[in-house]
C-alpha positions in Angstrom: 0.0 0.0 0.0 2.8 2.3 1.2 4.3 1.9 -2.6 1.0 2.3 -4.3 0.5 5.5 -2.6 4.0 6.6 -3.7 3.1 5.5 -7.4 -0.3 7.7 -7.1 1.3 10.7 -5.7 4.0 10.8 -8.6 1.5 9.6 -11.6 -1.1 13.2 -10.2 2.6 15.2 -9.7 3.1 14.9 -13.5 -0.7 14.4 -14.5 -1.0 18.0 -12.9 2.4 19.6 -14.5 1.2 18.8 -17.7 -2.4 20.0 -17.0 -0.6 23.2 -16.0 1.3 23.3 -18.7 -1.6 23.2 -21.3 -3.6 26.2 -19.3 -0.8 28.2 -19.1 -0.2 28.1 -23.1 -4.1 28.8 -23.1 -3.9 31.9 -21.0 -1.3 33.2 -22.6 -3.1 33.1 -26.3 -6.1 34.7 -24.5 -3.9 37.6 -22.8 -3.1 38.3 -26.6 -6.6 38.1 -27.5 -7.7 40.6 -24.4 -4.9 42.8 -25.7 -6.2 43.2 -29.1 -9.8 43.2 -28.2 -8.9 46.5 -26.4 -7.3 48.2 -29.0 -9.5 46.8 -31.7 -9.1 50.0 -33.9 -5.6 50.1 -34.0 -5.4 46.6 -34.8 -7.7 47.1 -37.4 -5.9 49.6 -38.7 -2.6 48.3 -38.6 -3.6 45.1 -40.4 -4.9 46.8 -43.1 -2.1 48.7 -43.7 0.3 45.9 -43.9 2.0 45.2 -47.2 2.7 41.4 -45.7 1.6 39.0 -42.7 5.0 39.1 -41.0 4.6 43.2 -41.4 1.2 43.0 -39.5 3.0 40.5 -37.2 5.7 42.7 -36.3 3.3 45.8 -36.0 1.3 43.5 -33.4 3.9 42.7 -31.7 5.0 46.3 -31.3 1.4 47.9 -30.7 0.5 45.5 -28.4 3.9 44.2 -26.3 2.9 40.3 -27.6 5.2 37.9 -28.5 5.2 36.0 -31.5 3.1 33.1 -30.6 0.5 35.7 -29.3 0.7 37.6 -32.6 0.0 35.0 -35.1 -3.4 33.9 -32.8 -4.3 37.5 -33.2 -3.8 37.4 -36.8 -5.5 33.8 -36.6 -8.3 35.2 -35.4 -12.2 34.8 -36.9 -14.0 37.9 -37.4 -16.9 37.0 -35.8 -15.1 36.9 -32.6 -14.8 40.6 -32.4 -18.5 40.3 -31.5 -19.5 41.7 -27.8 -20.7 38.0 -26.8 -17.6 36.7 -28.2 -15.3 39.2 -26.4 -17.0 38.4 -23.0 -16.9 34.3 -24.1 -12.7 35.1 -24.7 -13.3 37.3 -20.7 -14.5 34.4 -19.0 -12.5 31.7 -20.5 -9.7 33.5 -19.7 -10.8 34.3 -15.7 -11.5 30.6 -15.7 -8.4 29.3 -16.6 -6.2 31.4 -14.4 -8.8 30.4 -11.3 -7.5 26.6 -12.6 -3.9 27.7 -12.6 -3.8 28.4 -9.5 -5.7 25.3 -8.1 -3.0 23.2 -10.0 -0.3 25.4 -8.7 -1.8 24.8 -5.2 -1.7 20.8 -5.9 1.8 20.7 -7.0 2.8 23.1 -3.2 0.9 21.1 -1.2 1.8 17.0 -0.4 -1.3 17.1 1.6 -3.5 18.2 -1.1 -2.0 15.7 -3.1 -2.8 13.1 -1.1 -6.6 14.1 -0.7 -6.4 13.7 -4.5 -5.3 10.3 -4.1 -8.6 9.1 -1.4 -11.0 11.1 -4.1 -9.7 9.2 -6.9 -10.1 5.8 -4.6 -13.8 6.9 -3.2 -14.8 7.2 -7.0 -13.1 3.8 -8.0 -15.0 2.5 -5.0 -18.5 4.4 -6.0 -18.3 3.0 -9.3 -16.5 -0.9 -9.4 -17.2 -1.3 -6.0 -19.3 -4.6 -6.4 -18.8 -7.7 -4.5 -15.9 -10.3 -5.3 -17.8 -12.8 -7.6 -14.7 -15.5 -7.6 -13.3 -17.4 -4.1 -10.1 -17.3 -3.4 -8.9 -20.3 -1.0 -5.6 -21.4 -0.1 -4.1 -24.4 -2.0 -2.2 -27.3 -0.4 1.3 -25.9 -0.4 0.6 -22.0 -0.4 3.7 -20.4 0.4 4.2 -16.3 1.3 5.6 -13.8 -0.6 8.8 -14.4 2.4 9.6 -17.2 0.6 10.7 -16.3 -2.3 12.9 -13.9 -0.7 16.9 -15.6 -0.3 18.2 -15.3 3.2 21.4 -14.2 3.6 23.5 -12.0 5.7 23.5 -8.2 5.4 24.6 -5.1 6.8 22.4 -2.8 8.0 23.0 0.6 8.9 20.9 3.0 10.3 21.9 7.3 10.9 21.1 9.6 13.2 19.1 11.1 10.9 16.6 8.2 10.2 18.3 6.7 7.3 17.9 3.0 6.8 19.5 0.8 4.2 20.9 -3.1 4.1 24.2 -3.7 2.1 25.7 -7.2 1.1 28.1 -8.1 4.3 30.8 -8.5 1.9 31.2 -5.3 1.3 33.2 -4.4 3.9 36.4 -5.7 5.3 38.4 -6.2 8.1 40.6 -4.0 9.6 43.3 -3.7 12.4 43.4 -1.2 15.6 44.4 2.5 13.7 43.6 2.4 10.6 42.2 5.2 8.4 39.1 3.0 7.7 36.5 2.4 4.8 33.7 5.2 3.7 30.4 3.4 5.0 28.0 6.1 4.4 27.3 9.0 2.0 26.2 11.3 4.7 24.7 14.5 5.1 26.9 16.8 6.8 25.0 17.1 10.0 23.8 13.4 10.1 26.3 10.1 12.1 25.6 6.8 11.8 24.1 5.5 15.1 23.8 1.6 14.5 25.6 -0.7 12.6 25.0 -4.7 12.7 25.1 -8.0 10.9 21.6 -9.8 10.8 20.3 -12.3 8.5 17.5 -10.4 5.3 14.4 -12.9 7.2 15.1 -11.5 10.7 13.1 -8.7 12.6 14.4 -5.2 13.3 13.0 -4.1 16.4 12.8 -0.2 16.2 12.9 1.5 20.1 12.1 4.9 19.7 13.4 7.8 22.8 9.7 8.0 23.6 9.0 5.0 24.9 7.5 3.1 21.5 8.9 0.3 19.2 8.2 -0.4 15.9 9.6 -3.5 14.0 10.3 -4.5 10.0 11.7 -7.7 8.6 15.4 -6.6 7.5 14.3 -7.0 3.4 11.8 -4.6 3.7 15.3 -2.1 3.8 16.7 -0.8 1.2 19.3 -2.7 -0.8 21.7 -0.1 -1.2 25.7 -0.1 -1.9 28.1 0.4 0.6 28.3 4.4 0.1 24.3 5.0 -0.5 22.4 7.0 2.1 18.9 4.5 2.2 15.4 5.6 3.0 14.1 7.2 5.8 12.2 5.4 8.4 9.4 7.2 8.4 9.0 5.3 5.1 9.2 2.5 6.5 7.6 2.8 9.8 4.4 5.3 11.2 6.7 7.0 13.4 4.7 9.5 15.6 6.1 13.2 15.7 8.5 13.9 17.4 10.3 10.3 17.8 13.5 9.2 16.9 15.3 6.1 17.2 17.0 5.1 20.4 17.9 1.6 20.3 17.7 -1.1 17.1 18.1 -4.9 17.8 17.8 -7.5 15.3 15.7 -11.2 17.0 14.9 -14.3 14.6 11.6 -14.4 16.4 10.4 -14.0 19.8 11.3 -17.1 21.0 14.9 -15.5 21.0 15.3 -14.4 24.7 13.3 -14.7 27.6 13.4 -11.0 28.6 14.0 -7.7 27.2 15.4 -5.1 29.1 14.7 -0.8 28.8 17.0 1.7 30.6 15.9 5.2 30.5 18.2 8.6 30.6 17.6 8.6 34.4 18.4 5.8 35.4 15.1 3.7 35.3 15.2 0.2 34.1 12.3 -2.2 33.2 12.4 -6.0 32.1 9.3 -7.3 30.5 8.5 -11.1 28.5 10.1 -10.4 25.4 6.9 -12.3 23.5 4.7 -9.2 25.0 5.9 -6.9 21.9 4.9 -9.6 19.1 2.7 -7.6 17.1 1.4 -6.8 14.0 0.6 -3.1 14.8 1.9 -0.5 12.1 1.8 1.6 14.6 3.5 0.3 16.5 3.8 -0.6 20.6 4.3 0.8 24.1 7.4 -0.3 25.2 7.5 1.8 28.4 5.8 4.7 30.3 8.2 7.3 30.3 8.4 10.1 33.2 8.0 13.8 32.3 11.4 14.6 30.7 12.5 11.3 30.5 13.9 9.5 27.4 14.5 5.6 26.1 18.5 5.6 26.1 18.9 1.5 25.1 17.3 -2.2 25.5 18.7 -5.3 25.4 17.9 -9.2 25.8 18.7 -11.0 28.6 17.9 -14.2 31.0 18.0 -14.7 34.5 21.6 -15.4 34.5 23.0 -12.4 32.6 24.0 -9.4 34.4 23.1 -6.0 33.5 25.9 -3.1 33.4 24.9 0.6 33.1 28.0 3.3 32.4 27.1 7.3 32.8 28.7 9.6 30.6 30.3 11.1 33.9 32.3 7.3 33.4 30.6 5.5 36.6 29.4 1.9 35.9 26.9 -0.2 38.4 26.7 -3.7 37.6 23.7 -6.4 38.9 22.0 -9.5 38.0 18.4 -9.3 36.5 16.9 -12.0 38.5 13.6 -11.6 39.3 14.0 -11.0 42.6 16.1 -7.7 41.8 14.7 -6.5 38.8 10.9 -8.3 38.8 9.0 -8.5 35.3 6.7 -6.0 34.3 4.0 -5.1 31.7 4.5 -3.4 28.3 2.6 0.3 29.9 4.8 0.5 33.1 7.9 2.7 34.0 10.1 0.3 35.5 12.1 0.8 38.5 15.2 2.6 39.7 18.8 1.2 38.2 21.1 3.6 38.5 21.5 6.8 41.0 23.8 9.8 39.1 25.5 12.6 41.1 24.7 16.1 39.6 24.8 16.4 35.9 25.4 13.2 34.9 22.8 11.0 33.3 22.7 6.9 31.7 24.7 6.9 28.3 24.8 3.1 27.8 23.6 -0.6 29.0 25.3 -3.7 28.4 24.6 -7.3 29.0 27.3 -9.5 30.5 26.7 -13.3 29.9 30.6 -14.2 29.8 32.7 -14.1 32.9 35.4 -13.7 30.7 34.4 -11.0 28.9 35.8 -7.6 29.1 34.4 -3.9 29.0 35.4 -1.8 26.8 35.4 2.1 26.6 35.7 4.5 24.4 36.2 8.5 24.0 35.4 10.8 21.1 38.7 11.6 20.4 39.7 7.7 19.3 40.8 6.0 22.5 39.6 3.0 24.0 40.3 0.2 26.3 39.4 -2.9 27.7 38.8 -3.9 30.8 38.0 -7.3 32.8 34.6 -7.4 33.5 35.9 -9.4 37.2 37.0 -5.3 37.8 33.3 -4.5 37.8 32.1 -6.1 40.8 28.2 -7.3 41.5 26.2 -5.2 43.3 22.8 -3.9 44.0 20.5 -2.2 41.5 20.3 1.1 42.1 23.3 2.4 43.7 26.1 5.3 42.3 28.4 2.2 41.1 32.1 2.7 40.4 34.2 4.5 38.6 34.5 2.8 34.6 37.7 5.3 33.1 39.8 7.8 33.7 38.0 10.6 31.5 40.2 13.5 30.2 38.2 15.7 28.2 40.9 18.3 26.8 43.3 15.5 25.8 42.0 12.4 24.7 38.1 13.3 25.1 35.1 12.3 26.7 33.3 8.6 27.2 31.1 8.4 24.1 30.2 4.3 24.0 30.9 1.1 26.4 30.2 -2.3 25.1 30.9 -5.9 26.8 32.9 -7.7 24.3 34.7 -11.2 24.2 38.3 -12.1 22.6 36.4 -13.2 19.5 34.4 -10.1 18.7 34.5 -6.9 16.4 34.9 -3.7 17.0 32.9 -1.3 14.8 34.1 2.5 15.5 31.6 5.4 14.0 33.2 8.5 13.2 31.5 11.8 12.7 32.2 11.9 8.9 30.3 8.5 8.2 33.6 6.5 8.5 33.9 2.8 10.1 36.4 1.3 11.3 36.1 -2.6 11.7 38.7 -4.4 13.9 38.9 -7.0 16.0 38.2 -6.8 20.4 41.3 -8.3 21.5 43.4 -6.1 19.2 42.3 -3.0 21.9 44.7 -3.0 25.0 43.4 -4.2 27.7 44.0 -2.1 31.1 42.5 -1.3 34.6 39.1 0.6 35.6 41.1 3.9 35.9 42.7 4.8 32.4 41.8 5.5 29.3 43.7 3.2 26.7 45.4 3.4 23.3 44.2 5.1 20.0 41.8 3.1 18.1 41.2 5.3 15.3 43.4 7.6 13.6 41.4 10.7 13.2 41.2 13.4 10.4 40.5 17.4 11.1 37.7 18.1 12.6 36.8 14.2 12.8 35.7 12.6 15.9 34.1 9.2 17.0 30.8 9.2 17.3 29.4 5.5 18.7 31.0 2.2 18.7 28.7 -1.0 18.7 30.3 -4.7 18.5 29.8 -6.5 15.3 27.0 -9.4 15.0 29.0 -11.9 13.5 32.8 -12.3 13.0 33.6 -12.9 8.9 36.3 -13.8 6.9 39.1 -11.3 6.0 39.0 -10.1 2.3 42.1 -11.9 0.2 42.2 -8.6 -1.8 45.5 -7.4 -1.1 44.6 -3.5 -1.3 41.8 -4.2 0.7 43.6 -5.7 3.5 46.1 -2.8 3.5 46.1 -1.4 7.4 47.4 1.0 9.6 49.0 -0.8 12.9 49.6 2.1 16.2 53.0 0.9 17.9 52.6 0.3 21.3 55.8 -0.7 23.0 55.8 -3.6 25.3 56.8 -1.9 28.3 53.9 0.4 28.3 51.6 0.4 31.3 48.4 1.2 32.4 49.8 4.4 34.0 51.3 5.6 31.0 48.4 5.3 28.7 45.9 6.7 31.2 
């Protein structure tokens, strides 16, 4: 429907241009013809006078100010049209066709307008063919949907700031290793990041958690297929996004079966963990996915079990880490607000979550200005929800720059690093150093002017290095091996 709506809108776009087109060459004949008619003798008179047509024509266009076109009607003109009934027939034709114009000039200003168009023109289809179905259509032994003839296979999807959504063949990127200049993923507008960045599989949902408390969701084929450097298509598209609401969180499920629980943290610090099968819907527009408080926002969700352990980081750099059992973080309905997770000291506020489910696993940080670490996630002890937590990194804002993203990663995953300017840089988790709670690490991306990084997510799924020798060419930071943790915080 959304596509046929699209179609309708452009077919009465160029229906109406060339509607336009055709009154305003009429007008303009009958501006000549008003001309004349008001200097009738001196038309008259100069036509008789003329040795030749193209001397009357000329003489026209001088007496009168016409242009050619204009001139020849004139001289085109039948006699009996100089009649008074004629002359006020040529009057109202003329009044008439400007009142047109500018109805058709209003329909081409006005997407609104257009789109009325579009339910007239349905209503009358309707008035007039709008008789009962006379054939049955019942589903035959081996009916398949229009899913199936779709190929499954594993794509890139990338979603801006700004709304933009677009899939890309996973193949079109490539690995890389800690400081290297990177691979354009985006033709961005200037004022627009990319803000998530993941591997699913084209038959998988999107789930779409908006910063007012909604989600919406889309299989990933109904994206755009778009090459590695193409913007997409805006969600709003895609989705019946409400005013105002932009995308807070994206995560991709094969179905609903996919995780017990999903978790919502909140800019202030409010968590809520509801049955992840509670948001399996067909609603276009979409679900409540929490009851925000005045001035609150959605900042992430995540799934998780009974068994995984939630960590929450501030953009001040405190961390609080606890277990979602139910006894500390009970389940709740879709309409609620959830309950308090983190506690902030003046002026700072929740910038990420992050799911532990490895006791091996590490944190790792990262600052606008291209640093990042890793960190044992033993270093981030257990405790109680809703506490101030402890202290994540060493944050140095006039060197190395502030705490923009902290993700829980294992040996074997990817690192993908966003910078301001649409680039990504793809490299692998145990390639960032790891250090202590307290410092701030070693460069992970080699920054132009003016450049700065923006998010970093972890990568889906781990894939094979390209054998392209040019596009394996990378950039390697020396560290020496006597650095320590001191040194590089």
């Amino acid at each position: 429907m959304r596509y046929y709506l699209v179609h309708q809108i452009e077919v009465i776009v160029r229906r109406t241009k060339f509607r336009l087109a055709e009154k305003e060459k009429r007008a303009h004949i009958l501006s000549g013809y008003l001309k004349a008619l008001d200097a009738l003798d001196e038309v008259i008179a100069l036509i008789r006078r003329s040795a030749t047509v193209d001397d009357a024509r000329q003489g026209l266009m001088q007496l009168l100010e016409v242009d050619e076109i204009q001139a020849n009607a004139i001289l085109e003109m039948q006699l009996r049209r100089l009649a008074a009934l004629e002359r006020q027939k040529i009057i109202d034709e003329y009044d008439g066709i400007m009142a047109e114009i500018k109805e058709l000039l209003a329909i081409l200003a006005s997407e609104s307008r257009q789109r009325e168009i579009v339910g007239e023109e349905l209503h009358e289809l309707t008035e007039k063919y709008g008789d009962e179905r006379r054939t049955a259509i019942v589903a035959a032994e081996g009916d398949f949907s229009a899913e199936d003839l779709i190929p499954e296979h594993d794509v890139v999807v990338t979603i801006t700031r700004g709304g933009y959504a677009k899939r890309t063949k996973a193949d079109l990127y490539r690995a890389q290793r800690r400081g290297g200049k990177g691979v354009r993923g985006a033709a961005l507008k200037q004022d627009d990041i990319v803000d998530h960045f993941f591997v699913t599989s084209t038959h998988h949902w999107i789930l779409f958690f908006t910063t007012k408390g909604r989600v919406y969701r889309a299989k990933a084929y109904e994206l755009p297929d778009t090459g590695r450097d193409a913007r997409g298509q805006h969600v709003a598209n895609l989705l019946a996004f409400q005013p105002d609401e932009e995308i807070a969180q994206v995560l991709t499920i094969e179905n609903y079966g996919a995780a017990p629980y999903l978790v919502l943290a909140t800019r202030q610090g409010l968590t809520k963990k509801t049955e992840l099968s509670e948001y399996d819907s067909n609603r276009s527009g979409g679900l409540i996915a929490i009851n925000l408080r005045e001035g609150d926002e959605v900042v992430s969700a995540a799934l998780v079990s009974e068994s995984d352990d939630i960590l929450l980081v501030s953009k001040k750099a405190m961390s609080l880490r606890f277990t979602a059992t139910n006894e500390a973080l009970r389940p709740m309905g879709r309409a609620t607000s959830g309950v308090i997770g983190m506690k902030f000291r003046d002026g700072d506020e929740l910038l990420a979550m992050a799911v532990v489910e490895d006791g091996e696993a590490n944190v790792l940080t990262a600052t606008d200005g291209g640093y990042a670490k890793r960190t044992p996630i033993h270093e981030y002890r257990v405790q109680g929800r809703g506490g101030l937590g402890v202290k994540a990194a060493k944050i140095d804002e006039g060197n190395r720059g502030v705490l923009v993203g902290a993700l829980v990663v294992s040996g074997s995953d990817e690192i993908l690093a966003i910078t301001s300017s649409g680039t990504v840089i793809r490299t692998g988790a145990e390639q960032v150093r790891q250090t202590g709670r307290d410092t701030m690490g070693v460069r992970l991306v080699n920054l132009g002017e003016g450049d700065s990084v923006v998010s970093v997510t972890r990568n889906a799924e781990v894939e094979a290095e390209a054998t392209d020798s040019d596009e394996t060419a990378v950039e390697v930071v020396p560290q020496t091996e006597g650095e320590s943790p001191e040194s590089l915080g």
